[in-house]
C-alpha positions in Angstrom: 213.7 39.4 69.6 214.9 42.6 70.0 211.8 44.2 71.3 210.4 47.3 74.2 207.4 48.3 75.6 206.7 51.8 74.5 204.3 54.0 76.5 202.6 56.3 74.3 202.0 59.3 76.5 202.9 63.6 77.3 203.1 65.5 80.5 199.5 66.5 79.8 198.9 62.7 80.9 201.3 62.9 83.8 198.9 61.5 86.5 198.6 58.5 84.5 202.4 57.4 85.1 202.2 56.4 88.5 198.7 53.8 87.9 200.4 52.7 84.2 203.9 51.2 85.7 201.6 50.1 88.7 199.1 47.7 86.6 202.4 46.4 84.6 204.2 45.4 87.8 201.4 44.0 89.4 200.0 42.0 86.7 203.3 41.6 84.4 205.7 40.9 86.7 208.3 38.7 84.9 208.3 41.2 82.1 211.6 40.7 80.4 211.2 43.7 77.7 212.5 47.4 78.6 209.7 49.9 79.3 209.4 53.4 78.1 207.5 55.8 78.2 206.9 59.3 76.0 206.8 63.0 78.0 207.7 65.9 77.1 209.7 67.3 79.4 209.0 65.5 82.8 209.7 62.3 84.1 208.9 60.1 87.5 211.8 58.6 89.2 211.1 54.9 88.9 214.5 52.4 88.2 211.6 50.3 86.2 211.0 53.3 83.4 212.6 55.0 81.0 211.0 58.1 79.8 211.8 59.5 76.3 211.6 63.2 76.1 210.5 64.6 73.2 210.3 68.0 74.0 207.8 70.5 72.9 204.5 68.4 72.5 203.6 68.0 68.7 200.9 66.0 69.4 199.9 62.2 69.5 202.0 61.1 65.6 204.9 63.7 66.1 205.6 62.7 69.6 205.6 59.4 68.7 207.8 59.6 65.6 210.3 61.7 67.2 210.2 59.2 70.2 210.4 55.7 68.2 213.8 57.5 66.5 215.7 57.9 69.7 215.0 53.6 70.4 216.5 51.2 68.2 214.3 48.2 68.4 212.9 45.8 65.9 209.5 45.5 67.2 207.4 47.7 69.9 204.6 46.5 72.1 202.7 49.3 71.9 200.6 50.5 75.1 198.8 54.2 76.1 199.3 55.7 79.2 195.8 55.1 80.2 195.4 51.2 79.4 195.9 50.3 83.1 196.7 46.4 82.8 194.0 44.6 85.1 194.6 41.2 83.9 197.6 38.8 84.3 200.0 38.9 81.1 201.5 36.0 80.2 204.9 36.6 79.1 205.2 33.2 77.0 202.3 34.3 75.0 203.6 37.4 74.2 207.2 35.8 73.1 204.9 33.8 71.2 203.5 36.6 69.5 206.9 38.4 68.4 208.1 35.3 67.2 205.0 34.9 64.9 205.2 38.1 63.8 208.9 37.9 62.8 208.6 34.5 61.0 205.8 36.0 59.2 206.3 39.1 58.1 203.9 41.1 60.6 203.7 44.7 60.5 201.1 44.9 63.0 199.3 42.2 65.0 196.6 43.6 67.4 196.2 41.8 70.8 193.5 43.1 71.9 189.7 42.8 71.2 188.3 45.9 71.8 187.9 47.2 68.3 187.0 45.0 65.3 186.5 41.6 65.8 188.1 39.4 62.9 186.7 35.7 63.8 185.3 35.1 60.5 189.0 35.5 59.1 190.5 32.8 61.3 193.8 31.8 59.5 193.7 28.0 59.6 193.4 26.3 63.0 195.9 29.0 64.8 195.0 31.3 67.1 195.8 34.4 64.6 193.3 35.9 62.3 193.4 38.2 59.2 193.3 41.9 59.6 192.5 43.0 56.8 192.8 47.3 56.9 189.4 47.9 55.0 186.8 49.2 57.7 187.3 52.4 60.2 189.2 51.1 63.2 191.0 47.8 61.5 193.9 50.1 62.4 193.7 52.3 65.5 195.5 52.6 69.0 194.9 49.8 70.8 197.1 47.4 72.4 199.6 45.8 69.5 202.9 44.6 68.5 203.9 46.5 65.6 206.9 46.3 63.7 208.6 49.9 64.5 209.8 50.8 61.1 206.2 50.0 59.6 204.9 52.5 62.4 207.3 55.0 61.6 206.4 54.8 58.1 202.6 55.9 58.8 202.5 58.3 61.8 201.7 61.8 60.0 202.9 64.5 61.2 200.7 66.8 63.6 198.0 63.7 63.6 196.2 63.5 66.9 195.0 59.9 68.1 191.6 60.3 67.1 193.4 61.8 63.2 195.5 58.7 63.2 192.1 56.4 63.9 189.8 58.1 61.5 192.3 59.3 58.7 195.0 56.7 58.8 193.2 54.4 56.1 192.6 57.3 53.4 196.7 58.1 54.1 197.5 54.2 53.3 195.7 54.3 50.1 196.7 57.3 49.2 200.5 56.1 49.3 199.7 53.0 48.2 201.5 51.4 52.1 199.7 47.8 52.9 200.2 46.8 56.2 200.1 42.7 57.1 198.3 42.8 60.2 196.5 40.0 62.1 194.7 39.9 64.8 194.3 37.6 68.1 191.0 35.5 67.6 189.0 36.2 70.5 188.2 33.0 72.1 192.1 33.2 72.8 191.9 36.9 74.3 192.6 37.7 76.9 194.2 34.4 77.9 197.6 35.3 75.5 196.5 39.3 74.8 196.8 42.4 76.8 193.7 43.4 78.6 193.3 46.6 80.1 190.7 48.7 81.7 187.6 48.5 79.7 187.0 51.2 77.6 190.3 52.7 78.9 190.8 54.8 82.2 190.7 58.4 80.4 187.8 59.7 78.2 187.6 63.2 76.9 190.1 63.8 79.4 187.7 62.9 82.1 188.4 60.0 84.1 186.1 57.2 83.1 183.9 55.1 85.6 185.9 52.3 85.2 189.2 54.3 85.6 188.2 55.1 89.0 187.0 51.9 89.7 191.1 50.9 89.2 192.6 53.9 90.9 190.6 53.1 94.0 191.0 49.6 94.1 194.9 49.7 93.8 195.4 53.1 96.2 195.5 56.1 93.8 192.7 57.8 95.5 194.8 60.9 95.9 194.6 61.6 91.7 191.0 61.0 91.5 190.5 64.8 92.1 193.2 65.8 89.2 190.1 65.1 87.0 186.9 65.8 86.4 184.4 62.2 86.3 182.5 61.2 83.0 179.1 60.3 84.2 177.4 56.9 84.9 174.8 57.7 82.3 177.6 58.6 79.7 179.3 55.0 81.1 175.9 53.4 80.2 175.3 54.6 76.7 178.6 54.3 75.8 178.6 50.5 76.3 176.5 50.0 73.4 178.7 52.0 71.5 180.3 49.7 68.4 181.9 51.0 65.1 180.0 48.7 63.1 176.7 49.0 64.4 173.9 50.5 63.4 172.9 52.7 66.4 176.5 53.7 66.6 175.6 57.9 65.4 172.5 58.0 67.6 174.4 56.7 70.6 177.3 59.0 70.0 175.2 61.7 69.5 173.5 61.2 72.9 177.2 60.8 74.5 178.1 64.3 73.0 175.2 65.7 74.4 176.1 64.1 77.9 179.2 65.1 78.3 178.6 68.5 76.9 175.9 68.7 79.6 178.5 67.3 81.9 176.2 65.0 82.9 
């Protein structure tokens, strides 16, 4: 299972190193898999990291790309800088997971349930589901194994994260690439998944409520101030946020208007 933990990240997102390789130690701490993560031209001195620098930033796709060439590694456990692990990971479950994903052909299985929920798709009586890439966000950033060469294969050139999340599908089609992908059922999450802060600890580049909430409860006080706050009220709306609801344009539309209000 030749297999790394890559860090998707730039020394924009700097202030995020320190928390990231925190949360993994503390609540991975058996991790058997090499860590990197992506900068530009910075690093942190930490024996537990290796960072992979890229040079000029080219943003979120052609950092990533030029990163995943200089690692030769069948499959990648990909994380963000700002998904500061606050649950235990179970390394068992995650061998688990690669070894699925190599008997069967995976190019992507999600383990995480913060997007789209496949329940309904449960294959057999396992603890995988279908995931099939047909709605917005079937294929995004979140937490994943994905087979690198598949990921190589899609990242577009000059694609930010949000490009990658909203344009990603209309690129597949387009070139006529399917991806296998599953997904953890949830009952199983986050048990044998990767669960990180909720919503993630960055937001707009604003530090989100529940970013602080981590970086004061595990002594990173001192960065707090590197960022501006996003707002309780933005906090609130934002939890009834879904892709696949029906309020989801009004309630976005009232976040805009938040944080544009910096409220």
């Amino acid at each position: 299972m030749k297999t790394a933990i890559l860090v998707s990240s730039c020394d924009a997102f700097r202030d995020c190193w320190a928390p990231m390789v925190f949360s993994i130690k503390k609540n991975w701490p058996d991790c058997p898999f090499p860590i990197y993560i992506i900068s530009n031209y910075e690093e942190m001195v930490d024996d537990y990291v290796t960072f992979l620098k890229v040079g000029e930033d080219l943003a979120f796709a052609s950092n990533l790309k030029n990163a995943l060439k200089m690692i030769d590694y069948e499959y990648i456990i990909y994380l963000q800088d700002d998904y500061f692990i606050d649950n235990a990971v179970h390394t068992v479950s995650i061998e688990n997971h690669i070894k699925h994903c190599i008997d069967n052909n995976i190019d992507l299985l999600k383990i995480d349930n913060y997007t789209v929920l496949r329940d309904n798709l449960r294959i057999k009586d396992s603890i995988y589901c279908k995931n099939t890439i047909d709605v917005k966000y079937s294929l995004d950033t979140s937490a994943a194994i994905w087979k690198k060469t598949t990921l190589e294969n899609i990242l577009v050139d000059g694609f930010t994260g949000w490009d990658f999340e909203r344009k990603i599908m209309s690129y597949l089609r387009q070139k006529g690439i399917k991806i296998n992908s599953e997904i953890i059922h949830s009952s199983f999450y986050p048990q044998q998944g990767i669960k990180y802060v909720k919503y993630t600890a960055i937001c707009r580049g604003r530090w989100s409520q529940n970013g602080v909430r981590f970086l004061r409860e595990n002594g990173f006080d001192d960065i707090i101030s590197n960022r501006k706050i996003e707002g309780k009220l933005t906090t609130f709306f934002a939890s009834f946020y879904s892709p696949h609801s029906l309020l989801r344009r009004p309630v976005a539309l009232i976040i805009k208007i938040l944080q544009k209000l910096n409220i």
